[in-house]
C-alpha positions as CSV (number, residue, x, y, z in Angstrom):
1,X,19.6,171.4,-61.2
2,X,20.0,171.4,-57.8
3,X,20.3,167.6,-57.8
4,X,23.1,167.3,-60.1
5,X,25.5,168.0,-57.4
6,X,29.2,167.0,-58.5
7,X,27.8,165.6,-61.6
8,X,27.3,169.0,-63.0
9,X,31.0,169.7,-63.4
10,X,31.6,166.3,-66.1
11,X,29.1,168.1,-68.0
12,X,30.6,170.3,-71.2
13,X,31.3,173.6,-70.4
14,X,28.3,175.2,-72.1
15,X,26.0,173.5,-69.8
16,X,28.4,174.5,-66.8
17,X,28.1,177.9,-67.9
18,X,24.7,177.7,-68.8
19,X,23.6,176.6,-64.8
20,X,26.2,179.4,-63.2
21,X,24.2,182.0,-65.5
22,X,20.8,180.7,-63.9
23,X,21.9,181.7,-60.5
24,X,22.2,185.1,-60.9
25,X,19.7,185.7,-64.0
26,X,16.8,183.3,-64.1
27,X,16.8,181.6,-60.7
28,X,15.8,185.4,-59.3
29,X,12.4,184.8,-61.5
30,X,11.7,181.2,-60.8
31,X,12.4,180.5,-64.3
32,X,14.9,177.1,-65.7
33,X,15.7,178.0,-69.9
34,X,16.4,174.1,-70.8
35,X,17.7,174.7,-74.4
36,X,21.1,174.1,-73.2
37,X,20.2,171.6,-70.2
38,X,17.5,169.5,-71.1
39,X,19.4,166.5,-72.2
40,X,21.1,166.4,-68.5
41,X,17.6,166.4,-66.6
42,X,16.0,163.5,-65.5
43,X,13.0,163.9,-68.1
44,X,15.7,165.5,-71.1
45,X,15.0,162.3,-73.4
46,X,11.4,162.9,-73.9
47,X,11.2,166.4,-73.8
48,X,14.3,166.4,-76.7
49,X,12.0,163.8,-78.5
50,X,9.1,166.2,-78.1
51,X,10.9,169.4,-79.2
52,X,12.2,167.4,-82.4
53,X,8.4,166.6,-83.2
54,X,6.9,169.5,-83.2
55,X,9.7,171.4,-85.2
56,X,8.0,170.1,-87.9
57,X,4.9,170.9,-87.4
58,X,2.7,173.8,-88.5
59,X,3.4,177.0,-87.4
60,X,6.5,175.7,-86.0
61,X,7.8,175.0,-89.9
62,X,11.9,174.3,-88.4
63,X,12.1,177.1,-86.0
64,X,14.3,177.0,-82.6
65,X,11.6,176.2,-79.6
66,X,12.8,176.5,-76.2
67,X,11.1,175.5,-73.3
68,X,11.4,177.0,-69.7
69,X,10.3,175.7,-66.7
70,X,8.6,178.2,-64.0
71,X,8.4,178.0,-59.9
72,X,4.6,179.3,-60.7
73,X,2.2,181.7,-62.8
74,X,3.7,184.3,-60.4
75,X,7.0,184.1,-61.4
76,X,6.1,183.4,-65.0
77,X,3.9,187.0,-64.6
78,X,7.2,188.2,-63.2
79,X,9.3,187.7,-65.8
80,X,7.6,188.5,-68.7
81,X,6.7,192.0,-67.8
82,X,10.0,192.4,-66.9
83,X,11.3,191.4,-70.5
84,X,8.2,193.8,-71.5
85,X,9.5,196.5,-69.8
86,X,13.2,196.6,-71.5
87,X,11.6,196.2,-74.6
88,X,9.6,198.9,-74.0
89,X,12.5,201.3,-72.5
90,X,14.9,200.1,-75.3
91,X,11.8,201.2,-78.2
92,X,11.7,204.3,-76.2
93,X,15.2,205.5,-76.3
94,X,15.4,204.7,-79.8
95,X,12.3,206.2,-81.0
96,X,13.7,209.5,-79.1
97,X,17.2,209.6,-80.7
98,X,15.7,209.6,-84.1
């Protein structure tokens, strides 16, 4: 991403959007989300190929995959219990107001 320099700001505004929301969300985890970027990276073509493959396949059967891209396991560890943990708060509070 960091390579796209001016480049990035010919791309559609989703995807412009899409990179200014990894600086402050994902980039603090290590983590890329290409579902709205992949077809502007280097390797976009065959990884958009790939993704269209296996969206047929079984236990796929047409749902939405998304692929992220992590600095390391660390930061993979990192950002998963994270998203644990606010599930886990949100249960919480909503088991105790009922």
């Amino acid at each position: 991403m960091r390579n796209l320099g001016s480049h990035r700001y010919k791309l559609p505004k989703p995807a412009q959007s899409w990179i200014d929301q990894h600086k402050t969300r994902l980039i603090y985890f290590g983590a890329i989300a290409t579902d709205q970027i992949v077809q502007y990276l280097p390797f976009g073509r065959p990884w958009t190929e790939a993704l269209s493959f296996v969206k047929g396949l079984t236990p796929i059967d047409g749902r939405e995959v998304n692929i992220r891209i992590y600095r390391d396991f660390s930061a993979l560890r990192s950002y998963q219990v994270h998203n644990f943990r606010q599930l886990l708060h949100k249960s919480l509070e909503e088991g105790s107001t009922t």
